[in-house]
C-alpha positions in Angstrom: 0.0 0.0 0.0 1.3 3.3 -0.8 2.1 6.2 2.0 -0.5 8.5 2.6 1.1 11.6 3.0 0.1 13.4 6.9 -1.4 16.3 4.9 -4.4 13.9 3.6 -4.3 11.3 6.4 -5.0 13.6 9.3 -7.5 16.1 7.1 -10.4 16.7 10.0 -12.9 14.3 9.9 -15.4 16.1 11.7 -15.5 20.0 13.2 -14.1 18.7 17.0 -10.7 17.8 14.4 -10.9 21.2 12.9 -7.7 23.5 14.5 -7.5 27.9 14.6 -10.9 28.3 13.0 -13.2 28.2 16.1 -15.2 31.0 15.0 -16.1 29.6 11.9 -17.0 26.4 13.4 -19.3 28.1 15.6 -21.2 30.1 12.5 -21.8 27.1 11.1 -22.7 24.6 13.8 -25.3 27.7 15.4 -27.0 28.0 11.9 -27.2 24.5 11.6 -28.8 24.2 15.2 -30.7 26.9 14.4 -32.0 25.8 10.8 -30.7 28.7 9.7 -28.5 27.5 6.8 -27.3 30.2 4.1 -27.9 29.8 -0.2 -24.6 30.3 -0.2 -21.1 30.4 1.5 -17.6 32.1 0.7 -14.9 30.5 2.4 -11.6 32.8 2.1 -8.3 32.9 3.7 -4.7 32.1 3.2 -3.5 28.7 1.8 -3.8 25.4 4.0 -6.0 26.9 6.7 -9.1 24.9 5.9 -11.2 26.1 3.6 -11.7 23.7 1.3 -12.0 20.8 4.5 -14.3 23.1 6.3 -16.3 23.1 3.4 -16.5 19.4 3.1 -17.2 18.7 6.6 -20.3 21.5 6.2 -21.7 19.0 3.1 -21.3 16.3 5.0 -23.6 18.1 8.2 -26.3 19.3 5.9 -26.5 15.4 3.9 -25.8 13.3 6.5 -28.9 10.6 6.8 -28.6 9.7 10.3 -31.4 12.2 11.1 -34.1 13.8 9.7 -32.6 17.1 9.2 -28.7 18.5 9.0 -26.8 18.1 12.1 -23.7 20.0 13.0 -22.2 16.2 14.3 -22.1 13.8 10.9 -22.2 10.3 12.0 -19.7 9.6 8.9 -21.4 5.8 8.2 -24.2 6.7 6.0 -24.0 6.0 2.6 -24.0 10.4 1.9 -21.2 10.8 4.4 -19.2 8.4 3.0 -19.4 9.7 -0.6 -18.9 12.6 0.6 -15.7 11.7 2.5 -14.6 9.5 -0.6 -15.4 12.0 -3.4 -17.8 9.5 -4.8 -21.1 11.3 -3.8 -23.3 11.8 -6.8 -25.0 14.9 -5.1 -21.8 16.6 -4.3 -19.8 18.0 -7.0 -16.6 19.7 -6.4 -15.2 22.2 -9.1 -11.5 23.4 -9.4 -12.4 26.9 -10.9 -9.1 27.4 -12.2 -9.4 24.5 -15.0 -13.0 25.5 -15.6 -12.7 28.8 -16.0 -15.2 29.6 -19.3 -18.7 30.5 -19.1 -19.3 27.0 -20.9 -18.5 24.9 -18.6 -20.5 27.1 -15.7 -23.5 27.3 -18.0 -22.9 23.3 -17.9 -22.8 23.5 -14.3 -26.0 25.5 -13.9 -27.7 23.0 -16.2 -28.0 20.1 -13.8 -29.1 22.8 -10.7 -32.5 22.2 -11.0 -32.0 18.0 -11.5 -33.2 16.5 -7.7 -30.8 15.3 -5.2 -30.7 11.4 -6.2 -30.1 9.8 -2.3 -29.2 12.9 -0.4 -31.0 15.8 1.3 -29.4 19.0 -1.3 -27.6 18.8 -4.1 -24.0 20.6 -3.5 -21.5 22.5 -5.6 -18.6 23.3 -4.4 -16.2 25.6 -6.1 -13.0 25.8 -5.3 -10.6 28.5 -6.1 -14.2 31.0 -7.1 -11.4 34.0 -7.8 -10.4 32.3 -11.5 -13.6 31.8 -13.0 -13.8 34.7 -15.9 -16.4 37.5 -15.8 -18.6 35.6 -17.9 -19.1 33.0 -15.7 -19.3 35.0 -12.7 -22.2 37.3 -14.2 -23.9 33.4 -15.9 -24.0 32.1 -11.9 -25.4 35.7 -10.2 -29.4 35.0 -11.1 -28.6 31.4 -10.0 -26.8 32.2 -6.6 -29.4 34.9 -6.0 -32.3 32.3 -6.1 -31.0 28.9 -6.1 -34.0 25.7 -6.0 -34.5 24.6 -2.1 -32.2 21.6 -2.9 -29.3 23.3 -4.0 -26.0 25.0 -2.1 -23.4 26.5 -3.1 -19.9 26.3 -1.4 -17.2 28.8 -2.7 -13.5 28.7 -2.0 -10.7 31.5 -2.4 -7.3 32.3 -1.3 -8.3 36.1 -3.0 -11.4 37.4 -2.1 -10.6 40.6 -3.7 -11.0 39.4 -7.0 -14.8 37.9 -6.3 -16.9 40.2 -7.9 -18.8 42.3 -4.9 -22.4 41.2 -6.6 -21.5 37.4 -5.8 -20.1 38.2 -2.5 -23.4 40.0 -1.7 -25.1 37.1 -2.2 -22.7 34.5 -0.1 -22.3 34.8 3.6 -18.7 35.1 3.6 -16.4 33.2 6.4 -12.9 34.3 6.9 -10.3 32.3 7.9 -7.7 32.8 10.1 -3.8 31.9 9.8 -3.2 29.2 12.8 -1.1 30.6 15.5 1.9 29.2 16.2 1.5 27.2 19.7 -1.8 25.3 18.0 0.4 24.3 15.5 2.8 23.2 17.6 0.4 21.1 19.7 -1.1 19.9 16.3 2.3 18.1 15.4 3.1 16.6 18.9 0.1 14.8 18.6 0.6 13.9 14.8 4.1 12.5 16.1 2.5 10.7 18.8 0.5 9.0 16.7 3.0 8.4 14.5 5.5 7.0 16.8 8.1 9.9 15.7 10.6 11.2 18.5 10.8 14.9 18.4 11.0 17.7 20.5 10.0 21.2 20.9 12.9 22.9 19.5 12.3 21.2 16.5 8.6 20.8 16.6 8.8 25.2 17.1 10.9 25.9 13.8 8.5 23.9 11.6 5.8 25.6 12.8 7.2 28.7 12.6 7.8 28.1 8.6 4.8 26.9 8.4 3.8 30.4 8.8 0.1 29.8 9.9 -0.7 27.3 7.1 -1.5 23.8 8.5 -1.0 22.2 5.3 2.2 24.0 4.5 3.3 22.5 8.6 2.3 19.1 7.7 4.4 19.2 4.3 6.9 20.2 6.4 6.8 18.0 8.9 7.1 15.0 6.2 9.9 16.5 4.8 12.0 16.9 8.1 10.7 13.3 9.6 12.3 12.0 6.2 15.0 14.5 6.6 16.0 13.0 10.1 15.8 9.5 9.5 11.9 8.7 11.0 12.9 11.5 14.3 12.9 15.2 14.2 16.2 16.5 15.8 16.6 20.7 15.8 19.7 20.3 14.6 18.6 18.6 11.8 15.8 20.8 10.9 17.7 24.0 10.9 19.9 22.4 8.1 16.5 21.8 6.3 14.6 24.9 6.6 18.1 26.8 6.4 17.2 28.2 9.9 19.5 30.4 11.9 19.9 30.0 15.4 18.6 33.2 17.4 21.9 33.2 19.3 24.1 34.6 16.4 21.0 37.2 15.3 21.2 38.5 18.7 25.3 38.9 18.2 24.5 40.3 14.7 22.2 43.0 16.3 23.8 43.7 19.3 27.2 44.5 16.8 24.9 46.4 14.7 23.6 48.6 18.3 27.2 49.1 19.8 28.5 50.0 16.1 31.3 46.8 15.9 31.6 46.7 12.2 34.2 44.1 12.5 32.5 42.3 14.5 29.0 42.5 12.9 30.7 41.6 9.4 32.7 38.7 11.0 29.1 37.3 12.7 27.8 37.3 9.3 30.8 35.3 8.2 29.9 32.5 10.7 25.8 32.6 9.7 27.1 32.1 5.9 28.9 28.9 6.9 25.7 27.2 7.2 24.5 28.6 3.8 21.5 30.5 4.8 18.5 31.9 2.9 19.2 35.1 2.9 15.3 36.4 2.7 14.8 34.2 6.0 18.0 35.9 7.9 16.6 39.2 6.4 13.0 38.6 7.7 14.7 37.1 11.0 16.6 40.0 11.9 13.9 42.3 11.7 11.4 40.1 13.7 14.2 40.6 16.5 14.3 44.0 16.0 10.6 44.2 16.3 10.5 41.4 20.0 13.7 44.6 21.1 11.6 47.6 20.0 8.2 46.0 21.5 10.1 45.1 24.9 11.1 49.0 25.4 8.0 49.7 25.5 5.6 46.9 27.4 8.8 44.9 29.0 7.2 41.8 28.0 10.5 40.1 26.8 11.4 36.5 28.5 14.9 36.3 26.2 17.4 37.7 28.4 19.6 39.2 25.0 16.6 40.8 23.5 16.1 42.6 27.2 19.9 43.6 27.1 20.1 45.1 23.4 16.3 46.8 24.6 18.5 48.4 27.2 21.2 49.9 25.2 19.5 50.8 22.2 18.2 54.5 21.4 14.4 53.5 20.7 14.7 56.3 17.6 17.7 54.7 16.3 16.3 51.1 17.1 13.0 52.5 14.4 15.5 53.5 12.1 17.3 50.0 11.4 13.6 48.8 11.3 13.0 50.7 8.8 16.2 50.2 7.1 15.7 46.5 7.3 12.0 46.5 5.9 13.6 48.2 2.9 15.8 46.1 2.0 13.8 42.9 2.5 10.7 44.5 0.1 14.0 44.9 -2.1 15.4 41.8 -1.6 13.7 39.7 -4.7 14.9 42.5 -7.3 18.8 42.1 -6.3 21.2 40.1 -8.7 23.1 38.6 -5.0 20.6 38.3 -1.9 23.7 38.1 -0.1 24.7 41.3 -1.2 21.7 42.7 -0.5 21.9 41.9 3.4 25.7 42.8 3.1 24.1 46.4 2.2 21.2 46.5 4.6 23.8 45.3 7.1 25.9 48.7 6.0 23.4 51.1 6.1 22.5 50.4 9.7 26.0 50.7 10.4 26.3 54.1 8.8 23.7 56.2 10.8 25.6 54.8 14.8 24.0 57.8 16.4 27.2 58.1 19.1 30.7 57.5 18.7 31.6 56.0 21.9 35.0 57.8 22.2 35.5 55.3 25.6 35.1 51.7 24.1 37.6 50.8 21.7 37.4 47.6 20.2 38.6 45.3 22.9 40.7 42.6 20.5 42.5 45.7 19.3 43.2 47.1 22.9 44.8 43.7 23.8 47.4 43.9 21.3 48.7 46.9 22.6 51.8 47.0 24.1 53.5 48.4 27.0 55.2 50.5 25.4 51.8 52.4 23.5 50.2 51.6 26.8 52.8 54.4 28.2 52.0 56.9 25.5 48.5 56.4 25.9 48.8 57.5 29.9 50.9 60.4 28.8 49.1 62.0 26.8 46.0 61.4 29.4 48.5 63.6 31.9 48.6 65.9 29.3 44.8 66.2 28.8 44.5 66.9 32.5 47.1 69.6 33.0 45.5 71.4 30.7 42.2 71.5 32.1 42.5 74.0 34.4 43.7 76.7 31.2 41.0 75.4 29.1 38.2 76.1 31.9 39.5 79.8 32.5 38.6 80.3 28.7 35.1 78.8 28.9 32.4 82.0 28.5 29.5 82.7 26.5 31.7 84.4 23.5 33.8 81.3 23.6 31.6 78.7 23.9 30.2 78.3 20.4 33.8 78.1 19.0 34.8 75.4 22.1 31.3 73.8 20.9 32.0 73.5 17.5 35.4 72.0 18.1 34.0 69.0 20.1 34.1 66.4 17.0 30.6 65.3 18.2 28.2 63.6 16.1 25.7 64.8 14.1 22.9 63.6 16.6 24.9 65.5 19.3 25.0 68.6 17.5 21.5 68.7 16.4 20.8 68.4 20.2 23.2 70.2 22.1 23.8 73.1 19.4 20.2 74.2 20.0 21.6 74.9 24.2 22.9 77.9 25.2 25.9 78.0 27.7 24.8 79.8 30.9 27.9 79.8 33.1 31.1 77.1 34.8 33.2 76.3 37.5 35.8 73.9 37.9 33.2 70.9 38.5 29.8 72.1 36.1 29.1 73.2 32.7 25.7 74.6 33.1 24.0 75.1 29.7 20.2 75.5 29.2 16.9 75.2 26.7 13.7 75.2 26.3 12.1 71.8 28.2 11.3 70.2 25.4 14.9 70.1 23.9 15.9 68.7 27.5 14.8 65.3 26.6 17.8 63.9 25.3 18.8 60.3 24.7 20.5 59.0 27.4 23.6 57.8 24.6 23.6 61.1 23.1 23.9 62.6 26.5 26.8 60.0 27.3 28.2 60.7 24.4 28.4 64.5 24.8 29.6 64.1 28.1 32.7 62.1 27.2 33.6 64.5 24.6 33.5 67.3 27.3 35.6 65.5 29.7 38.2 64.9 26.9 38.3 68.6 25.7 38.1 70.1 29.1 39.0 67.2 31.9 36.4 65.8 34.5 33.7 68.3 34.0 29.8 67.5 34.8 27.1 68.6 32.2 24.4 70.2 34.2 20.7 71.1 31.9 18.9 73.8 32.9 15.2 75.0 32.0 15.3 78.3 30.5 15.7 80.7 27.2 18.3 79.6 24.8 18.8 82.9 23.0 22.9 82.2 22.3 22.7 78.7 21.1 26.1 77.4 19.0 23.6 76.3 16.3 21.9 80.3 16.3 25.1 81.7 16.2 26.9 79.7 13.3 23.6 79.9 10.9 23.4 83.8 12.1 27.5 83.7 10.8 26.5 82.1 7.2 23.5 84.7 6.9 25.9 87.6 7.6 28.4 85.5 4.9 25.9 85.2 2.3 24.8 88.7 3.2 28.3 89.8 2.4 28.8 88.2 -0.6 25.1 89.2 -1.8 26.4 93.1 -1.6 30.2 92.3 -2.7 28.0 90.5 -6.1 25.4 93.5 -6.5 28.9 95.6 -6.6 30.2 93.4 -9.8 29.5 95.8 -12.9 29.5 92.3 -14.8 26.6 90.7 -12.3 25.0 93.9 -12.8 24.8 94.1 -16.7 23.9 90.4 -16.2 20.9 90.9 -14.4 19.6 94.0 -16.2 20.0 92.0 -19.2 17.6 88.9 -18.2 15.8 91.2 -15.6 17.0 89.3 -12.5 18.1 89.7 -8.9 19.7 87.7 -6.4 17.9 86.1 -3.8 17.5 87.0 -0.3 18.3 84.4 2.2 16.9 85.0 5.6 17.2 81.4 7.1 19.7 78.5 6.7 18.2 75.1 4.9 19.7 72.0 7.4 
């Protein structure tokens, strides 16, 4: 006897079988109960959630002959039931739309709608993939749908309801099924391997559903694949090779390179991920998902992995939306690149590029164990140097100085953007005090790190103290006030040129006033 794959041998037999779709199940068991059964019904969701089955299993309720009227529990043993089940039934006939397409073949169809049932209680068409029948045949079946005979119902299948024309969906009463979360998938194979006598475990039980991606039949597939795969077990190990699955481990070392800004070591984690030839789209989608659980756990906390919870806690949340972003690009991109490992090699970069702090106080710890004592010496030197200098930098520090000692910090861009908008209110050998507005107090606690280190390099062990009040003086005022008076400058020293005059007479022109600086 030949195998039977899982996908067919454990299709639901009966609604209690039936996994994810409880609130379907509960439509159509109530109208059943209720004698309340529709003309017609639309069943339309994703592939391998169980449309089609649900379908079946609602033909078998309304023709089973075990009672005098439908019943939302089939007996299975009658001879409708079983015909049904067998795809023998003469009063059941199931269409694939997408062969039978032309308004022919419907208008064949429709023929035999008003023939009586021959043993059962209605005479049922199902049609499965509704979408691909052509316009012809969608407009042949409206009258029909509208007012079918008492004995007929029509079932409808699609993975694209879009595409149904809104006069036959108006007609239907439309059921929409959901993808099948990830636990009752996961339950749904440990007891398929029970059955089955396969050894698994829930490492490996977890990645095939999570490739399943909500489809039962797509998990089921699967599943077969990986029990052949392992030998008649499921190991993890195994499966990953399958599926081409990366373990979480390295995308938390990718990301957390990525965060502190280690291109080295980002570029070398990628190295080890290629080793165990990856798909590229699935590291891609992978590493967002994770920056999704890091970004979600900054706000709501409701992390259990202790690295998502430690990259939640160093990342900026803005910068942690950028990368997001950056990564959603490149995966929408992803199918139109010539190298998909190029492409992640580029997403990869461009995260990279926008570090919003240059931590001026980690250096890249391989590189600070190869120094020697000798550039070890140097270094503390030129520290003594920093400090003994501290106290002649300080007596400088005043509000005419400050945007010049601002400007030569080296900060970031971030940093600027931030601190440039401060004004510098007074110091002392222990404070800076600068101040702002209260809304441009609220300053990232990296940028502020960042800022601070810069000071203590430039001017010694100095604390940054923010202040609430009117930043009329800021560095950022003062240079774009210095590039207005510039352009003003030139604007006159131009209007001067005999030659720029003539020029402008000539094609009745004039140069542009500027009054505020474009960032």
């Amino acid at each position: 006897m030949s195998y039977q794959v899982l996908a067919r041998k454990y299709r639901p037999n009966s609604f209690d079988e039936v996994i994810g779709q409880d609130h379907i199940v509960q439509v159509i068991k109530n109208s059943i109960e209720q004698n309340r059964v529709h003309q017609a019904f639309l069943f339309s969701g994703t592939r391998g959630v169980g449309k089609t089955t649900i379908a079946r299993l609602l033909a078998k309720c309304l023709n089973c002959m075990s009672s005098d009227s439908p019943t939302s529990e089939p007996c299975g043993k009658c001879e409708s039931s079983i015909g049904i089940q067998e795809g023998k039934s003469i009063d059941f006939l199931e269409i694939d739309a997408a062969s039978r397409t032309g308004v022919e073949h419907m208008r064949e169809l429709l023929s035999s709608v008003h023939t009586s049932p021959s043993v059962s209680r209605y005479k049922i068409f199902l049609i499965d993939e509704v979408h691909m029948l052509s316009k012809g045949s969608f407009n042949a079946l409206l009258k029909t749908l509208e007012e079918p005979p008492s004995h007929v119902i029509f079932l409808m299948a699609t993975t694209d309801p879009e595409k149904v024309p809104k006069t036959v969906i108006s007609r239907c009463l439309q059921l929409n099924l959901k993808t099948v979360s990830r636990p009752e998938l996961c339950e749904h194979f440990r007891n398929i391997c029970k059955k089955e006598g396969i050894k698994s475990d829930d490492e490996s039980l977890s990645l095939v559903a999570k490739a399943a991606d909500g489809s039962v039949r797509d998990g089921l597939t699967l599943l077969d694949q990986a029990i052949a795969h392992g030998s008649g077990k499921l190991d993890a190990h195994e499966v990953k090779n399958l599926l081409g699955t990366i373990d979480d481990s390295l995308i938390h070392e990718l990301l957390e390179s990525i965060v502190d800004g280690r291109k080295e070591d980002a570029f070398m984690t990628l190295s080890e991920i290629e080793k165990l030839n990856p798909d590229y789209e699935s590291l891609l989608k992978d590493l967002i998902s994770n920056i999704h659980e890091v970004s979600l756990h900054q706000v709501i906390g409701d992390s259990n992995n202790e690295s998502i919870s430690n990259i939640a806690s160093k990342i900026d949340p803005q910068f942690c939306q950028l990368i997001y972003e950056i990564g959603l690009n490149s995966f929408q991109k992803i199918h139109t690149h010539p190298s998909p490992r190029e492409a992640v090699e580029m997403c990869l970069l461009r995260m990279l590029a926008f570090q919003p702090v240059q931590n001026i106080n980690e250096g890249d710890s391989k590189t600070q164990k190869k120094k020697t004592n000798k550039a070890a010496a140097k270094e503390t030197k030129k520290e003594k140097q920093i400090v003994n200098k501290v106290v002649h930098e300080n007596e400088q520090i005043t509000s005419s100085s400050w945007p010049d000692l601002f400007n030569k910090l080296q900060l970031s861009s971030f940093a600027k953007n931030y601190f440039g908008n401060l004004s510098f209110v007074k110091s002392n050998d222990k404070n800076i005090f600068l101040c702002g507005p209260k809304d441009q107090l609220d300053i990232p606690k990296k940028i502020l790190s960042e800022f601070q280190d810069k000071v203590n390099e430039k001017f010694g062990k100095i604390e940054v103290v923010l202040e609430e009040g009117i930043s009329s003086s800021s560095p950022n005022k003062i240079n774009e006030e210095k590039k207005l008076k510039d352009i003003e400058d030139t604007k006159k020293e131009l209007s001067n040129d005999s030659e720029i005059k003539d020029f402008l007479n000539e094609f009745d022109g004039q140069i542009e006033t500027v009054t505020k600086i474009k960032n």
